[in-house]
N, C-alpha and C positions, 0 to 999 in steps of 0.2 A: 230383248237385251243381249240373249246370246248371241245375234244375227249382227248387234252393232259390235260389241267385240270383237267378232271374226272378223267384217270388214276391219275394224282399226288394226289386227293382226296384220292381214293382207296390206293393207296402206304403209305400216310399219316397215313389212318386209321390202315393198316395191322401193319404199327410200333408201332401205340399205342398200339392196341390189343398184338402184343407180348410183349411190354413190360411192359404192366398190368399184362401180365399172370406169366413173368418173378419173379414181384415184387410180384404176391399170390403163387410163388411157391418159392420164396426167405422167405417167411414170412413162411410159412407153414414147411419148412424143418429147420426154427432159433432152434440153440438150447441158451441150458440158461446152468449156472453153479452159484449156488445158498451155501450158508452159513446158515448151520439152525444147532441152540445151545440150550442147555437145562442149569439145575444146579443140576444134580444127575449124578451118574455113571449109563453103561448099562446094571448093574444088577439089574438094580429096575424096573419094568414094565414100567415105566415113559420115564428112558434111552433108554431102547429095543423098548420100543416104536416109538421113534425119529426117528432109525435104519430101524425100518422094514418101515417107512414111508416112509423115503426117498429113498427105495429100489424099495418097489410098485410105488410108481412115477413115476422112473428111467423106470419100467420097461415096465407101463401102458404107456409113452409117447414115447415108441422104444427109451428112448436113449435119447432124448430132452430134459428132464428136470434132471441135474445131482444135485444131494446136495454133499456137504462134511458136518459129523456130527463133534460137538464142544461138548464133554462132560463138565461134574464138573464145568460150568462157564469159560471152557478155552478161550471163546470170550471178559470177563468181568466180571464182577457183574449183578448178573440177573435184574436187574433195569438198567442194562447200556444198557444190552442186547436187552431190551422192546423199549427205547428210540433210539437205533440203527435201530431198525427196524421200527419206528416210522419214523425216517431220513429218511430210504432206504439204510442207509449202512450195513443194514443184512438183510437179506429176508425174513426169518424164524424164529422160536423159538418155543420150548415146555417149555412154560413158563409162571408162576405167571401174573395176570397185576399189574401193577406197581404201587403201594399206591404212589408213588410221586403224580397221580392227584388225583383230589377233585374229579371227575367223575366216577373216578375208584375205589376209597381206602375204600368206605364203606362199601364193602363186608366183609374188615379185623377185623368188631366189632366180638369179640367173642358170640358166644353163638346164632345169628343166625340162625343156619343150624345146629344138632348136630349126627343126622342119617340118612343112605344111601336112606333110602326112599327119606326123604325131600329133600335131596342134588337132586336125579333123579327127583323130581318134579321141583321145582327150579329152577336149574341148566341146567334144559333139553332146547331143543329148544324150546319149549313155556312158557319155566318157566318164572318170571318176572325179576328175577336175570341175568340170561342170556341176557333176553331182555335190560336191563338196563347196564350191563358192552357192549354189542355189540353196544350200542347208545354212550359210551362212547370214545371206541376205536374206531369206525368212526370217531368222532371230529378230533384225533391224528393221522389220516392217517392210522391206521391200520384193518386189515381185522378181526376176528374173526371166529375163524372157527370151532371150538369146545373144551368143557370142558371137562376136565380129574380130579380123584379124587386118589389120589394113598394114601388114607387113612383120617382115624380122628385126630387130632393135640393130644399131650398127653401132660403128665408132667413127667418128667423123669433126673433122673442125679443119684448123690451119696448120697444125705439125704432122710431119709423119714420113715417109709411110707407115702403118704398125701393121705389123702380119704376126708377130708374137706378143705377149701379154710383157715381158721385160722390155719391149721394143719402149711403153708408155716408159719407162722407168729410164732408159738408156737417154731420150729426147724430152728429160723432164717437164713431159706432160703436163698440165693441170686440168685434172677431166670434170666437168659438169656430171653429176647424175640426179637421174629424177625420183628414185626409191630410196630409201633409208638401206634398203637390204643390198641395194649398186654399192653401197660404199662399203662397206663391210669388204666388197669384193677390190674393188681399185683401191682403196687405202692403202693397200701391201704395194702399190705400184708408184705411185707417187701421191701428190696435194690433188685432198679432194674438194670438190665447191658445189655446193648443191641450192642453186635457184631455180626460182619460176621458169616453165617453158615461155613466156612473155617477156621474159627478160634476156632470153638465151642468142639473140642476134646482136644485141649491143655488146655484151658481154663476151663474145667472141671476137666482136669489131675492134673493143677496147683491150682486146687480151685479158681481161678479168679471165676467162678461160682459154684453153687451149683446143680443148674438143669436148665433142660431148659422147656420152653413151648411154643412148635407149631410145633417140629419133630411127623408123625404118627410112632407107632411100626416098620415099615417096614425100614424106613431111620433109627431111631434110632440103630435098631437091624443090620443092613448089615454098617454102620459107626460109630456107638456110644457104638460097645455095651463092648466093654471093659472099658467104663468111664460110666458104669450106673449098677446100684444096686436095682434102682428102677423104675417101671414105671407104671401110673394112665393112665384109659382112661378114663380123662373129656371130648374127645369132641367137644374141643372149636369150634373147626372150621374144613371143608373141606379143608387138604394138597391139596388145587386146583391147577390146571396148566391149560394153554389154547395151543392149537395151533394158532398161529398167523403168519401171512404173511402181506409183507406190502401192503397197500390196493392198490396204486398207480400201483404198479408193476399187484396184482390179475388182476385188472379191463384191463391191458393192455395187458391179456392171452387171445388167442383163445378160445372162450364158451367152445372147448371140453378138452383145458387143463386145465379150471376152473372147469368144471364138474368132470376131474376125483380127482385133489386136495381136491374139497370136497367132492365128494364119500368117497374117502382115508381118512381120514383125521376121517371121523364120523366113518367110519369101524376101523381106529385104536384106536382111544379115548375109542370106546364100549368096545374095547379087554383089553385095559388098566384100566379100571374102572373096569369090570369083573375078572380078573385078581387080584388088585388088594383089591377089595371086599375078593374075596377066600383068598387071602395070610394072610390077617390080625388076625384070629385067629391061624395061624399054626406060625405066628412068635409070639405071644401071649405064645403058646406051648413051642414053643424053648425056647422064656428067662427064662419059667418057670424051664425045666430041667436044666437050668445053671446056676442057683441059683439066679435070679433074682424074688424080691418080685415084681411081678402082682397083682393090685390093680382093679377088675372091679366092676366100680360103680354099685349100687342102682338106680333105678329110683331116689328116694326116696333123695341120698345122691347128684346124677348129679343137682336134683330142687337146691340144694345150690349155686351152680355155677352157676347156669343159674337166680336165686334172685339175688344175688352180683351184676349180670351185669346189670339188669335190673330195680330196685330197684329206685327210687326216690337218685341222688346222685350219682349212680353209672354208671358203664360203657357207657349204651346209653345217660345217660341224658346228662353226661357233655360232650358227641360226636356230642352235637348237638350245640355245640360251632365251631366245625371242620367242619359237614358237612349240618350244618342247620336243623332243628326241621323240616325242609320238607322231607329230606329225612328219619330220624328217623319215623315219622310219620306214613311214604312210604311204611315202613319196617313194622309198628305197624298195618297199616291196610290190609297188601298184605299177610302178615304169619298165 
């Protein structure tokens, strides 16, 4: 009786062991089929970039990890896009984070971050910028996985020259902006009008606006550049993007398909940031030969812009209505 026991022990065990091994070898061969969207086309370093991500993935996981790419917002509006993938009903994005939150939106104050240096200190993985949107996209379920810069914001459309901030005011401007926190800043300059970037080439055709501020040269010049006659580099701000995955999903990948996501991921951002660093003065170049008046500031003329914001009154102060005098502060003590 004991001898048949034992055997049914043994028997027992040899079913569990194969069907544990069954289940790590059912897990280890899952694959995935994944949605990852931007809001540029794939001729901007930004787009190609999306592209070659989800290719080295594909290719680094044999097969396992598939993406389908969504250019120009074809999933949404790039805030719907952040919030989807906040859900979990999109897995991916090479995209903005979302000024819908208070955690996230105080990067949009202008004036900030105005050169590629600061941006790479910052911005970098030790920067404290980085540190502080990756604290906040934790809260929201989202993973964070690297910063992209596909350029410095400008000021550009059909009036102008502007080399000074009263210049918008002098040539009653009507500027476009894409942040809630841009207007705060031009309302003091003239009529502000704040639409979709999808809307933003009719809308300058039709004079609905006069210029816009917060396309870099590069999106300007490869979508705008037939509705522009002019364009400033103030600088406002880093055209930032992030790569984003939703966090739920990350943490629930095999270490080694999360190692190679974020290997990839900093290897593509670098090449896109580097990329498009180089591109910005050769489209600088281009507008020039196509009779576009190029406007590069002054140290001397950019301090103007960067007073306005800062100023007793202006941009930061009354931002600390929005995101509290602690974060304002945050910013005044950490730059």
């Amino acid at each position: 009786m004991r001898r048949v026991k034992n055997l049914n022990y043994i028997v027992l065990l040899i079913i569990v062991i194969v069907f544990a091994l069954t289940l790590q070898g059912n897990a280890a061969n899952k694959t995935y089929q994944w949605r990852i969207g931007t809001l540029v086309p794939k001729i901007i370093p930004l787009g190609a970039g999306m592209y070659e991500f989800a290719q080295l993935v594909e290719e680094r996981t044999d097969g396992q990890i598939k993406m389908d790419c969504f250019p120009v917002q074809q999933l949404g509006n790039w805030m719907d896009e952040f919030d989807n993938i906040s859900r979990g009903s999109q897995e991916m994005g090479f995209l903005p984070p979302s000024p819908r939150y208070s955690q996230l939106s105080g990067i949009y104050l202008d004036f900030i971050v105005t050169d590629w240096d600061h941006f790479y200190k910052f911005f970098g993985k030790d920067g404290f910028l980085y540190k502080y949107i990756e604290k906040g996209c934790d809260q929201l379920g989202v993973k964070l996985l690297s910063f992209m810069n596909i350029g410095f914001e400008g000021y550009s459309g059909m009036k102008g020259p502007v080399v000074y901030p009263e210049d918008i005011t002098k040539l009653k401007i009507k500027t476009r902006v894409g942040y809630p926190t841009s207007k705060i800043y031009y309302e003091k300059l003239g009529p502000v009008v704040s639409i979709d970037m999808n809307e933003v080439f009719t809308a300058l055709q039709l004079g609905t606006v006069d210029c816009q501020a917060n396309q870099s040269v590069e999106t300007v010049y490869t979508q705008f550049r037939d509705v522009t006659k002019y364009f400033t580099d103030i600088n406002s701000m880093p055209a930032f993007c992030c790569i984003f995955i939703n966090k739920k999903l990350f943490d629930s990948l095999p270490s080694e398909f999360q190692k190679i996501i974020q290997e990839t991921a900093d290897e593509v951002a670098a090449k896109v940031n580097n990329t498009s660093q180089a591109n910005e003065e050769e489209y600088y170049k281009k507008f020039e030969e196509e009779g576009v008046l190029v406007t590069r500031l002054t140290p001397e003329q950019r301090e103007a812009w960067i007073k306005l914001a800062k100023e007793a009154g202006g941009l930061w102060d009354k931002s600390r209505e929005s995101f509290g005098s602690e974060f304002i502060d945050f910013l005044l003590e950490n730059l």
